[in-house]
C-alpha distance (Angstrom), angle and dihedral (degrees) to the residues before:
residue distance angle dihedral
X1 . . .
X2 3.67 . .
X3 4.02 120.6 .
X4 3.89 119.3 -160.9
X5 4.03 109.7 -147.4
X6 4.00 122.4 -170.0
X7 3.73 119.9 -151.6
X8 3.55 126.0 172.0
X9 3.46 121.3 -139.4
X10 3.86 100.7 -179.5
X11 4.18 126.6 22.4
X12 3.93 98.9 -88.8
X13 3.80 98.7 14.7
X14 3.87 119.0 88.5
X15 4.23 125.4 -165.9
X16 3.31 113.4 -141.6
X17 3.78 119.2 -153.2
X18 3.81 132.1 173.9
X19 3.49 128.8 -150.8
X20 3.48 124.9 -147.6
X21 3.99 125.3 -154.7
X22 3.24 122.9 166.0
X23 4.25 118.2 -170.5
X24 3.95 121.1 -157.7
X25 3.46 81.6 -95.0
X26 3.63 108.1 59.0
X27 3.93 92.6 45.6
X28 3.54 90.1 59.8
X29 3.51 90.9 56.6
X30 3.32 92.5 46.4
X31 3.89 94.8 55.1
X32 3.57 94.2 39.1
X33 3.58 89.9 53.4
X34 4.31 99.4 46.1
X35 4.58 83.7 45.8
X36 4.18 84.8 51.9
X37 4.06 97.5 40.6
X38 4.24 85.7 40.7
X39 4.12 91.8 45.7
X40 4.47 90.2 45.7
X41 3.89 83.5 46.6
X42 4.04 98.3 55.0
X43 3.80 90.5 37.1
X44 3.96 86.2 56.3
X45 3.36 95.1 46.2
X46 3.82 95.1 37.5
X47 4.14 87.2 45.3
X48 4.11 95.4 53.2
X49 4.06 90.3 49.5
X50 3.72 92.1 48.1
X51 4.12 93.9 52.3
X52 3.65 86.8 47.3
X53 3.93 89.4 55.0
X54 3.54 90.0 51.7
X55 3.38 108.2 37.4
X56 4.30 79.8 52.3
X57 3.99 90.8 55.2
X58 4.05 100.3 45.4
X59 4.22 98.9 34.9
X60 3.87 93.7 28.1
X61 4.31 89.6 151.2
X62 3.87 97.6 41.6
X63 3.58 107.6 102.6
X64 4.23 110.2 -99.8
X65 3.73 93.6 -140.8
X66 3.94 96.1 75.2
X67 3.63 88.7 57.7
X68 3.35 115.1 37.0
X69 4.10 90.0 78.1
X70 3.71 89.3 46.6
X71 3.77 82.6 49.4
X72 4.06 96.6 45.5
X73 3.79 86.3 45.6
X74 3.95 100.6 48.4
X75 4.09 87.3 48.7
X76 3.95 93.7 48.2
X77 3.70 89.3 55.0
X78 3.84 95.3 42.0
X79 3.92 84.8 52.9
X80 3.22 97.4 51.3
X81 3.73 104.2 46.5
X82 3.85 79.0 55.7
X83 3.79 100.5 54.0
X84 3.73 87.7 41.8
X85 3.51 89.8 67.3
X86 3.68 86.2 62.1
């Protein structure tokens, strides 16, 4: 939970300062979230090296520059139907 309190120090001028508390709760939410968001980030990664190692092995004479954007774009949208779940 995080509270926003205005003071004012001088006529005209405010201070703003936050205050942060976080219950048992909330940091396990937090966590949880930063492990799911790190595991959806490796798998991405991990997922657009592996298509490139097989795409290499089956179509090793076609020429590489016709798929890598088909490649780049295939990833992006795999990646971000995962961090939209989040």
């Amino acid at each position: 939970m995080i509270s926003i309190l205005q003071r004012a120090a001088r006529p005209g001028i405010g201070r703003i300062r936050v205050h942060v508390q976080l219950d048992f709760t909330d940091a396990c939410r937090a966590f949880s979230f930063c492990l799911l968001h790190s595991a959806c980030w490796h798998l991405h990664v991990y997922h657009r090296f592996h298509l490139l190692f097989v795409y290499l092995s089956i179509f090793p004479s076609f020429p590489t520059f016709l798929f890598f954007p088909f490649l780049f774009l295939l990833t992006e949208f795999v990646g971000a139907r995962a961090n939209a779940l989040f």
